[in-house]
DRENBADO-746683 format. One record per residue (C-alpha): residue in three letters; residue number from 1; x, y, z. Coordinates in pm, whole numbers, plus 50000, padded with zeros to 5 digits. Layout:
N
+------+-----+-------+-------+-------+
: type : seq :     X :     Y :     Z :
+------+-----+-------+-------+-------+
:  ALA : NUM :     X :     Y :     Z :
...
+------+-----+-------+-------+-------+
This chain:
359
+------+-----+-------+-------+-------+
: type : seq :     X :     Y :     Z :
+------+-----+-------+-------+-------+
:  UNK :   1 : 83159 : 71235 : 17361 :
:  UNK :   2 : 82952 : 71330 : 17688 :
:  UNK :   3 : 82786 : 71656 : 17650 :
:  UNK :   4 : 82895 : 71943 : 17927 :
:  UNK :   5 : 82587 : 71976 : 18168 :
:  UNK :   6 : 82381 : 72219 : 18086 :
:  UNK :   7 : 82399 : 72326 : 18503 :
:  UNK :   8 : 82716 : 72220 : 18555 :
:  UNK :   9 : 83052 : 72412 : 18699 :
:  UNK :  10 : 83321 : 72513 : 18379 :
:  UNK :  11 : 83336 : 72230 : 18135 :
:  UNK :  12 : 83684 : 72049 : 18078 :
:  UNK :  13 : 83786 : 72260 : 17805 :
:  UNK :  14 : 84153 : 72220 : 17641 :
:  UNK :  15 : 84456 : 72418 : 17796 :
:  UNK :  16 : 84453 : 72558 : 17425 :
:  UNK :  17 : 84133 : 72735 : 17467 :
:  UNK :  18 : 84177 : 73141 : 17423 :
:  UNK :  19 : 83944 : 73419 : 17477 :
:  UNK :  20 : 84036 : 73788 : 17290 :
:  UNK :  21 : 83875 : 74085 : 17377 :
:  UNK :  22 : 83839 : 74225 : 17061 :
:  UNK :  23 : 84033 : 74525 : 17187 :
:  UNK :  24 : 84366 : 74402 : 17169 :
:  UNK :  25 : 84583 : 74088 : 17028 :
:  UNK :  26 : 84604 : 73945 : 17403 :
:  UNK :  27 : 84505 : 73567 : 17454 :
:  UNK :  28 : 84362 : 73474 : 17780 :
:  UNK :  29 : 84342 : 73129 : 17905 :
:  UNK :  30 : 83982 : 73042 : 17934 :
:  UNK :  31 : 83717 : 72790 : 18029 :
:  UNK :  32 : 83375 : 72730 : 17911 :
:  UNK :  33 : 83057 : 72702 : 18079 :
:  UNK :  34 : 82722 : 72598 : 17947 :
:  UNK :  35 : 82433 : 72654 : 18092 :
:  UNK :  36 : 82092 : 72649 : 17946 :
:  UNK :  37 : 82042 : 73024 : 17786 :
:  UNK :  38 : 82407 : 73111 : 17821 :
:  UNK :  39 : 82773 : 73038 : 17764 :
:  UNK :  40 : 83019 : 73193 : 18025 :
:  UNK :  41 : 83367 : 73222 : 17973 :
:  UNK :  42 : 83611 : 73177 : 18265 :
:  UNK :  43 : 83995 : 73249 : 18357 :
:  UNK :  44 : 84175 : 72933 : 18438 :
:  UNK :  45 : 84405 : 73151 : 18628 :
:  UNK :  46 : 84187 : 73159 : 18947 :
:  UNK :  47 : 84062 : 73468 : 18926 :
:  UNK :  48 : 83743 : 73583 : 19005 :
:  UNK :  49 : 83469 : 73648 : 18743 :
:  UNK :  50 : 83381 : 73663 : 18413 :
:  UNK :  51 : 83537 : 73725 : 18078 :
:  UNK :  52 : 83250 : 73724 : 17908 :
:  UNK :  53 : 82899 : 73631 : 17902 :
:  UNK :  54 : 82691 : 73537 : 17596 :
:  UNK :  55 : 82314 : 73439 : 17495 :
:  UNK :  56 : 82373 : 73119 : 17366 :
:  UNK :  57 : 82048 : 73183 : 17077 :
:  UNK :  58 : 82311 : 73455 : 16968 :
:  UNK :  59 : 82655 : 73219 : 16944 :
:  UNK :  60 : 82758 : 73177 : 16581 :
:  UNK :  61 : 83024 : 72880 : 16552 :
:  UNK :  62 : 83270 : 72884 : 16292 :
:  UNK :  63 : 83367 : 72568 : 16062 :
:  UNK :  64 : 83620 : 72347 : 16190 :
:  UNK :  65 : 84009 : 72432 : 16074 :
:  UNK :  66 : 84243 : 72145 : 15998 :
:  UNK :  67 : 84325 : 72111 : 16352 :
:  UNK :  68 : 83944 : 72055 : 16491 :
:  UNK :  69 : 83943 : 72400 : 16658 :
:  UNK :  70 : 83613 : 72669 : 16593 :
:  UNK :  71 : 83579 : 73042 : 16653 :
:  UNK :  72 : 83275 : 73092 : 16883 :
:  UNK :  73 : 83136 : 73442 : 16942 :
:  UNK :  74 : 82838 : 73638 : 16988 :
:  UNK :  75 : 82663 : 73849 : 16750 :
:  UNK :  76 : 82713 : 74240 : 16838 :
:  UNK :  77 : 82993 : 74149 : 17077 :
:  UNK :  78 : 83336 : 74183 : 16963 :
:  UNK :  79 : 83509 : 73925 : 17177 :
:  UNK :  80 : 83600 : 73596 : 17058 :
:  UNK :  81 : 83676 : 73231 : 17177 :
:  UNK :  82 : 83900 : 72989 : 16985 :
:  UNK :  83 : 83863 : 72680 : 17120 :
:  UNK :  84 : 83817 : 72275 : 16995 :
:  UNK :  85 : 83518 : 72141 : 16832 :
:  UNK :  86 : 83491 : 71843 : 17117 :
:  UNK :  87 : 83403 : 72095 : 17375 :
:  UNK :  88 : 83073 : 72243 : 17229 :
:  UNK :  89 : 82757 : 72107 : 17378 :
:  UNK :  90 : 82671 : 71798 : 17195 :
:  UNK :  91 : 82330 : 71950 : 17063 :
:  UNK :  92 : 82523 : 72231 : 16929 :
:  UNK :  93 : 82796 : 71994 : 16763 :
:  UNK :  94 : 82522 : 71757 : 16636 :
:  UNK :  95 : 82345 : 72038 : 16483 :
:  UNK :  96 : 82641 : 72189 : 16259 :
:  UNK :  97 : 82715 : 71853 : 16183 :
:  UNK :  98 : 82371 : 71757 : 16024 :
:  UNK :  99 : 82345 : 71707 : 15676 :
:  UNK : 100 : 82718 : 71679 : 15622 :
:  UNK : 101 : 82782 : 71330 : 15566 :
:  UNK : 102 : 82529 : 71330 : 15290 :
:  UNK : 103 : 82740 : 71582 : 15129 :
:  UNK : 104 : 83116 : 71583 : 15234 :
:  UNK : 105 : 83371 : 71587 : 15019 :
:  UNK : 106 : 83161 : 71489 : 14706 :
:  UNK : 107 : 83027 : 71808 : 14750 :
:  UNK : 108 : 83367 : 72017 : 14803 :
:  UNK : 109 : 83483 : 71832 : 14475 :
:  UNK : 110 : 83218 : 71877 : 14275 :
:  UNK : 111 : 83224 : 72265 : 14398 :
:  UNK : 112 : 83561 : 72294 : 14329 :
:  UNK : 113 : 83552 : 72211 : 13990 :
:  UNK : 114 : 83232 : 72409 : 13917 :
:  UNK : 115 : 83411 : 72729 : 14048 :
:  UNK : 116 : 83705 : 72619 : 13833 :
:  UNK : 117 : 83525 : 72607 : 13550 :
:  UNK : 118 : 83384 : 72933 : 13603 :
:  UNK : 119 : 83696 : 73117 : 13645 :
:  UNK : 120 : 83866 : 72948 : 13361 :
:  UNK : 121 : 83613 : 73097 : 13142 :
:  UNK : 122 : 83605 : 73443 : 13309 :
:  UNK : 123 : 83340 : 73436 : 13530 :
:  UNK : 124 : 83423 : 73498 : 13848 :
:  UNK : 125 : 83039 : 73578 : 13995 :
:  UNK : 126 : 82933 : 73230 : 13888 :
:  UNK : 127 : 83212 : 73035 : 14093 :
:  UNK : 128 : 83133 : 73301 : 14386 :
:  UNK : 129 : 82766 : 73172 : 14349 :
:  UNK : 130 : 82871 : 72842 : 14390 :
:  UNK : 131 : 83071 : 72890 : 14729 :
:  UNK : 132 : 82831 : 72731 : 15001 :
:  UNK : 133 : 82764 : 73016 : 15255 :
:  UNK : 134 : 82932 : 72823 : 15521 :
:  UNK : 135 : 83293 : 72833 : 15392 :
:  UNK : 136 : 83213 : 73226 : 15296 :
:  UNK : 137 : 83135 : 73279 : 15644 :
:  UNK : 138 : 83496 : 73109 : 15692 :
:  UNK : 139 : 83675 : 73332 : 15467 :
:  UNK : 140 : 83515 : 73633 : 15629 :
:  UNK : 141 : 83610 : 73503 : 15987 :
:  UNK : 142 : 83986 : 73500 : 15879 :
:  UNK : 143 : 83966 : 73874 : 15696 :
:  UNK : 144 : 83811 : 73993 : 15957 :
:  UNK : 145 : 84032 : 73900 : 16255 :
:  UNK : 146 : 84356 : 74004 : 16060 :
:  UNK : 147 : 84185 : 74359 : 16022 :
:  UNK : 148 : 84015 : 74412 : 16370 :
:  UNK : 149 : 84328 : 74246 : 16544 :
:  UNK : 150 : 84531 : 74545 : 16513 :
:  UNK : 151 : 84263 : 74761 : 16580 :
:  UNK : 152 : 84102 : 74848 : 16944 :
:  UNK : 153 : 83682 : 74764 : 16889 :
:  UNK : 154 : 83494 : 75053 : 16993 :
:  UNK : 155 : 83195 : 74878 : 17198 :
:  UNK : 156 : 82969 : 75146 : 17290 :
:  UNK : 157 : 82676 : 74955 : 17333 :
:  UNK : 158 : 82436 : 75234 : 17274 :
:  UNK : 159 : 82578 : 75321 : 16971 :
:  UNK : 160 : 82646 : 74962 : 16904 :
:  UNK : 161 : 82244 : 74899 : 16901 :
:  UNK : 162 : 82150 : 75176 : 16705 :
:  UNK : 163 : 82421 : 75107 : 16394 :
:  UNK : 164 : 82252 : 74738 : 16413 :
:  UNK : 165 : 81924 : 74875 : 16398 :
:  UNK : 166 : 81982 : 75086 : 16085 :
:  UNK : 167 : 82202 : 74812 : 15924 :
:  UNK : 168 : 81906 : 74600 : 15990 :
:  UNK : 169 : 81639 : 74879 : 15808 :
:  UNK : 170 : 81893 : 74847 : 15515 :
:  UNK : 171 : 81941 : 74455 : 15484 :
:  UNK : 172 : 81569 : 74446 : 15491 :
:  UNK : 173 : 81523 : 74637 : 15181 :
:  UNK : 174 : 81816 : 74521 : 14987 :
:  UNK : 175 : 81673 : 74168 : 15094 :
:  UNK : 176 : 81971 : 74050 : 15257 :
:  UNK : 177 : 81879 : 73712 : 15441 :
:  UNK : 178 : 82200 : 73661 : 15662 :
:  UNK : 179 : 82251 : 73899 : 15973 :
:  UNK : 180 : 82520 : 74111 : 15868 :
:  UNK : 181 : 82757 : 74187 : 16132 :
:  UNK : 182 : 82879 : 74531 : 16207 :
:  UNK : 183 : 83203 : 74614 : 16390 :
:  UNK : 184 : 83332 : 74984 : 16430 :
:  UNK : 185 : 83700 : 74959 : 16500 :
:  UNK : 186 : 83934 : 75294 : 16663 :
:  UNK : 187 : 84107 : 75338 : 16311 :
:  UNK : 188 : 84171 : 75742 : 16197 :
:  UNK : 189 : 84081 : 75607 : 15802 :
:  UNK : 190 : 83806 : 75770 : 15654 :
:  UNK : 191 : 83660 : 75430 : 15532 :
:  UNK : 192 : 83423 : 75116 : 15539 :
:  UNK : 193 : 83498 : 74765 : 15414 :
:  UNK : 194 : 83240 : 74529 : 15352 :
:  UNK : 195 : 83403 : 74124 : 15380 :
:  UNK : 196 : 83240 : 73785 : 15311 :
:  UNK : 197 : 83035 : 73636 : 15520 :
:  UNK : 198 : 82851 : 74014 : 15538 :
:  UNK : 199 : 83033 : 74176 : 15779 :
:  UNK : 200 : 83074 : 74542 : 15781 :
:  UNK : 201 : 83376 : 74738 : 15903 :
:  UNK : 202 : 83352 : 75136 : 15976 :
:  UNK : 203 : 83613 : 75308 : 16091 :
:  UNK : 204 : 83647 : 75573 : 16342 :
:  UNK : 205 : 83771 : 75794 : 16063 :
:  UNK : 206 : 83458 : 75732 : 15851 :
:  UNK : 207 : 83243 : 75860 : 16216 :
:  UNK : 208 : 83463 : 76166 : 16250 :
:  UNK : 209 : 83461 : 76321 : 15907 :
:  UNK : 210 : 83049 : 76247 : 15814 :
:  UNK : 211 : 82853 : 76546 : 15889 :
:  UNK : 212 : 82521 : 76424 : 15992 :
:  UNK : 213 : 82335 : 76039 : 16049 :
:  UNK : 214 : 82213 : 76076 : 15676 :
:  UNK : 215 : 82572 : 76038 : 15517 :
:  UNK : 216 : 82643 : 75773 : 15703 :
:  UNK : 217 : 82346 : 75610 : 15609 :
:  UNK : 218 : 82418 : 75658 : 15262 :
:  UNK : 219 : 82799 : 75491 : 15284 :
:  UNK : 220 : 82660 : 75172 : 15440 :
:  UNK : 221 : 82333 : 75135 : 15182 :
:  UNK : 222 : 82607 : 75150 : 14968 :
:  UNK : 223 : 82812 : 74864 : 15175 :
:  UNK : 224 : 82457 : 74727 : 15164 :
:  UNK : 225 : 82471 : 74696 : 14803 :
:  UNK : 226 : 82817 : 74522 : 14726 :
:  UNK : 227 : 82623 : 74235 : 15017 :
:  UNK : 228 : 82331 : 74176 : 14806 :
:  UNK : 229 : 82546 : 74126 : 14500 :
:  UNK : 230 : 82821 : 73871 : 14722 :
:  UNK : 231 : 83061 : 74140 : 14562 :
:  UNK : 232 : 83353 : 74093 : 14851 :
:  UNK : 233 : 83381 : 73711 : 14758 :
:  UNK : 234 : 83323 : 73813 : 14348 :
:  UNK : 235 : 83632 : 74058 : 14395 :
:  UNK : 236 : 83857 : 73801 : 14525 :
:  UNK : 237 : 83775 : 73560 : 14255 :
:  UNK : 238 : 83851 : 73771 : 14001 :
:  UNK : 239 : 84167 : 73885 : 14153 :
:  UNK : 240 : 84335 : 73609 : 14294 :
:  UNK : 241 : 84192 : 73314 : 14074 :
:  UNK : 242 : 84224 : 72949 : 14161 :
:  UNK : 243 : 84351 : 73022 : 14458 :
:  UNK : 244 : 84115 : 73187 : 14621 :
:  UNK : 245 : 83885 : 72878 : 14576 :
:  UNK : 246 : 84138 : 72656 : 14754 :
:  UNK : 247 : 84179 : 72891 : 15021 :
:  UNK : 248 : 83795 : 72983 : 15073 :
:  UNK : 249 : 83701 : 72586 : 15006 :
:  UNK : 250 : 84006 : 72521 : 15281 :
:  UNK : 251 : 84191 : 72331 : 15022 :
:  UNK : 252 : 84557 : 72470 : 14965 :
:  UNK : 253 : 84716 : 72460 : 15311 :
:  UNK : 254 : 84355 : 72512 : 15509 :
:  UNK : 255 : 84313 : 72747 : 15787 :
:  UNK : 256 : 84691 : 72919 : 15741 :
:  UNK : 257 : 84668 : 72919 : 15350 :
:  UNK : 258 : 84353 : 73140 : 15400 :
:  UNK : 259 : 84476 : 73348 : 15671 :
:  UNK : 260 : 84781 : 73458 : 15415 :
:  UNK : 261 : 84507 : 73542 : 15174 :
:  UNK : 262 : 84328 : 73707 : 15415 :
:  UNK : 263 : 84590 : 74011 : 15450 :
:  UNK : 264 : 84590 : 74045 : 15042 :
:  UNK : 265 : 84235 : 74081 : 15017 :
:  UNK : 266 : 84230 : 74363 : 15286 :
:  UNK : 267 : 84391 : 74542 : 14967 :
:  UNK : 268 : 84181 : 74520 : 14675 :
:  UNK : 269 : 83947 : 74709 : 14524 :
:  UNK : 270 : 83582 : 74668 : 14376 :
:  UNK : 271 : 83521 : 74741 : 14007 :
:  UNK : 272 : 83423 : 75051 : 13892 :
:  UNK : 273 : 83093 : 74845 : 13765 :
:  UNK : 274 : 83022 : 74716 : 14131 :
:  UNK : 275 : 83088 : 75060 : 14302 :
:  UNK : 276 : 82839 : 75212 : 14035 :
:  UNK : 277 : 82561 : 74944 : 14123 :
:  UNK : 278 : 82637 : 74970 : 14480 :
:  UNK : 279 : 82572 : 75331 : 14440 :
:  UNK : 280 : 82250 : 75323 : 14283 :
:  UNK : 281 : 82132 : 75032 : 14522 :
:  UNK : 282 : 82204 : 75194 : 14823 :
:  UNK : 283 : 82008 : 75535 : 14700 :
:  UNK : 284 : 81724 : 75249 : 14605 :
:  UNK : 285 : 81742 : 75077 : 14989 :
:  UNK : 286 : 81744 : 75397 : 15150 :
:  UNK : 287 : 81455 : 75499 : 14969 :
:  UNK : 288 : 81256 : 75196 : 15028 :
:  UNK : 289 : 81328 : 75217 : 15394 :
:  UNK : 290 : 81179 : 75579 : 15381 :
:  UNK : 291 : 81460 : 75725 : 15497 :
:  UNK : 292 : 81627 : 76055 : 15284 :
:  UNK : 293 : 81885 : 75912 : 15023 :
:  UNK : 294 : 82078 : 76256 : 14960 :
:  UNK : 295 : 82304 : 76136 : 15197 :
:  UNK : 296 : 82584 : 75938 : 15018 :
:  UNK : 297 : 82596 : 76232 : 14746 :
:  UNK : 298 : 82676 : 76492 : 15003 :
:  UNK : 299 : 82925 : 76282 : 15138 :
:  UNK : 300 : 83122 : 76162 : 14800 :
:  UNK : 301 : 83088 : 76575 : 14747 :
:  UNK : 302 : 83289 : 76610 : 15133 :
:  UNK : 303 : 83563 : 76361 : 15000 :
:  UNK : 304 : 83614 : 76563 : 14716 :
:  UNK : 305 : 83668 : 76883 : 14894 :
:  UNK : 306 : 83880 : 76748 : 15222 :
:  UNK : 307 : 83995 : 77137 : 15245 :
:  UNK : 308 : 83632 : 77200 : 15389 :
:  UNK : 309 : 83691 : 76978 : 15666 :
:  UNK : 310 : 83865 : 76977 : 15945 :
:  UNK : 311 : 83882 : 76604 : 16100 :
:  UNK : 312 : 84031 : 76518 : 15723 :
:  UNK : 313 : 84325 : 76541 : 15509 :
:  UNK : 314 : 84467 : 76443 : 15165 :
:  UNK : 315 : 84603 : 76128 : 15293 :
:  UNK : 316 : 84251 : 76017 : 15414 :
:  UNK : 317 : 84059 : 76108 : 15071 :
:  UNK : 318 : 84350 : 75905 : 14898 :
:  UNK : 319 : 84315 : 75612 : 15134 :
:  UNK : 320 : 83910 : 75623 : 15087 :
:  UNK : 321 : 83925 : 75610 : 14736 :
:  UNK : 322 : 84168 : 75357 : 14723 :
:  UNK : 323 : 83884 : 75099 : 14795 :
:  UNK : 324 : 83621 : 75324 : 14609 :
:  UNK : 325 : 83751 : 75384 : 14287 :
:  UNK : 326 : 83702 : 75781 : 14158 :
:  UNK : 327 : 83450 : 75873 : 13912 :
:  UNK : 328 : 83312 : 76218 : 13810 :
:  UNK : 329 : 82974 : 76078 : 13768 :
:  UNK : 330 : 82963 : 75909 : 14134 :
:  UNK : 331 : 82827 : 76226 : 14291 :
:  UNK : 332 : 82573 : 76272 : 14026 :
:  UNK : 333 : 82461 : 75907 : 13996 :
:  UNK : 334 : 82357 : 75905 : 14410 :
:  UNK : 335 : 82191 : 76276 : 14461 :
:  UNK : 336 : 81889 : 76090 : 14572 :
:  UNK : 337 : 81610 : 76296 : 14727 :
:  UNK : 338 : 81597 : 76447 : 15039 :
:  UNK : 339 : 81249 : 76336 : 15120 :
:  UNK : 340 : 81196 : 76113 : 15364 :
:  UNK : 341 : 81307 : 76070 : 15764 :
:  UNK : 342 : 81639 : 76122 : 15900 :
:  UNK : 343 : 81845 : 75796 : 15970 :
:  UNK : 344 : 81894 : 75846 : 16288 :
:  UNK : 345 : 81714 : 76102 : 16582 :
:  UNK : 346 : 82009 : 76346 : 16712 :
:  UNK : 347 : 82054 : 76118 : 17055 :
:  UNK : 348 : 82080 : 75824 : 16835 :
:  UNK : 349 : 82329 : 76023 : 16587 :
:  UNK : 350 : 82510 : 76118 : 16976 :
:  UNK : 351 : 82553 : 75776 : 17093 :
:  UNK : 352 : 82713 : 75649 : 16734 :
:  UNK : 353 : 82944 : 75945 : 16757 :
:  UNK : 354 : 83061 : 75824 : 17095 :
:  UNK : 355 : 83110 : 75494 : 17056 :
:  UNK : 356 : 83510 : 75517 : 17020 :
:  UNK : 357 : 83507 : 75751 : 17346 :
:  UNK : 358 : 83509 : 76041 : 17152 :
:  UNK : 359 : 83178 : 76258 : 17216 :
+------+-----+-------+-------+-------+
């Protein structure tokens, strides 16, 4: 394979390459670029411009699916390219490829039959333990473009920057190694949903019905907590057995066997054991970030009285708690303390608000 010059014009890339916004379901027709900091992505159709322009230090590449073809984006941008695996820069190729002919599918098989094992005997967190981070990340890819397909990404970069920042404060103290992705998405539910691969989802909903930066903060220490324990990947194990490992371990069908999983696990729900230890985890990060942690109390308090406010109704308490299972004690569990520095200064707390072009 020759490598695409790292100063040369658009790189021959496949008539099958696509480019999505992230704001719609629309593929364009693209080309790719390399150069030596960044990665532009072209029109084919002659027009003039740029889709998109990324810092190639922040690409992340996706594994291979049956067919050879890779999801490339950029971290904090919600576009995406799907393109083949022959047109990445050979330094780029050569480096996700290192290590795995030592391993191949001795490794997958050996995996396999580990998480097997585990599930067979009821232990679900042990064969999620054993799922190498890179075919996590795979899952996650999948989950997360069937639920921010039908969704427009709200890509306020202010806002954008802050929520990283304070999802960074957070992974810090629950000592979350991977950079967890964060994508808000224009969707009226009064929810979050944490996937594998640690990506974060808030919707709009979630935005409109908090009252201040501190019960926000509170919801996603709690997200923060169901990370640190790999709980999205535990809950599919225990729910959909064996065949989650095929799917995740792209046995089963591959890429498309996955993506049918993907819309099932958009629908299930944590245990009422996880949501209690993502509770008390999340008062625990917030409090070792020195930040207040009386936020996610006041906010479980809101959802029980959706009378009170006026951006929510029944239907969006229902749909909230049917992801976060209802217990009495929940509110009680997370008072926290109010001690300790707001999440976010009121501009900050401004630009989050108006990230979905609502002010």
């Amino acid at each position: 394979m020759v490598a695409p010059s790292e100063h040369a014009a658009a790189s021959s890339a496949p008539r099958g390459t696509r480019y999505y916004d992230g704001r719609s379901a629309v593929a364009h027709a693209a080309t790719l670029r390399w150069r030596d900091a960044f990665l532009s992505v072209l029109p084919v159709d002659g027009e003039a411009g740029e889709l998109a322009v990324w810092p190639r230090a922040r690409l992340t590449v996706s594994e291979p699916d049956p067919d050879g073809e890779v999801v490339v984006s950029s971290k904090g941008e919600p576009g995406r390219v799907i393109t083949h695996a022959r047109t990445l820069p050979e330094r780029m190729a050569a480096r996700r490829m290192r290590g795995r002919h030592y391993l191949g599918w001795t490794a997958v098989g050996i995996a396999t039959l580990a998480i097997g094992a585990a599930l067979v005997v009821g232990l679900p967190s042990v064969g999620a333990a054993l799922v190498p981070r890179s075919a996590e990340n795979r899952l996650g890819d999948v989950v997360e473009t069937v639920i921010v397909g039908k969704h427009r990404v709200c890509s306020g970069a202010d806002g954008q920057h802050v929520l990283e920042q304070l999802e960074a404060r957070l992974a810090h103290a629950a000592k979350i190694t991977e950079p967890v992705r964060l994508v808000v998405i224009d969707s009226g539910r009064i929810n979050t949903l944490t996937l594998p691969g640690a990506r974060v989802i808030i919707m709009r909903g979630l935005l409109d019905h908090v009252d201040n930066a501190d019960q926000l903060a509170g919801v996603m220490a709690h997200e923060a907590g169901h990370i640190a324990r790999r709980d999205p990947l535990v809950t599919p194990f225990r729910s959909a057995g064996i065949r989650a490992v095929g799917a995740v371990l792209g046995l089963n069908g591959g890429f498309a066997d996955a993506s049918s999983l993907a819309g099932q696990l958009v629908g299930l729900s944590y245990s009422r054991e996880m949501e209690r230890a993502a509770d008390a985890n999340g008062v625990a990060y917030l409090q070792a970030s020195g930040l207040r942690s009386d936020g996610l109390a006041a906010f479980l308090a809101s959802m029980e009285k959706p009378a009170d406010k006026k951006s929510a109704g029944t239907s969006g308490v229902l749909e909230f708690f049917s992801d976060h299972p209802r217990t009495v004690d929940r509110e009680k569990r997370s008072r926290g303390s109010p001690i300790g520095e707001s999440a976010l200064t009121p501009r900050q707390w401004a630009a989050v608000r108006a990230m979905c072009g609502k002010p």
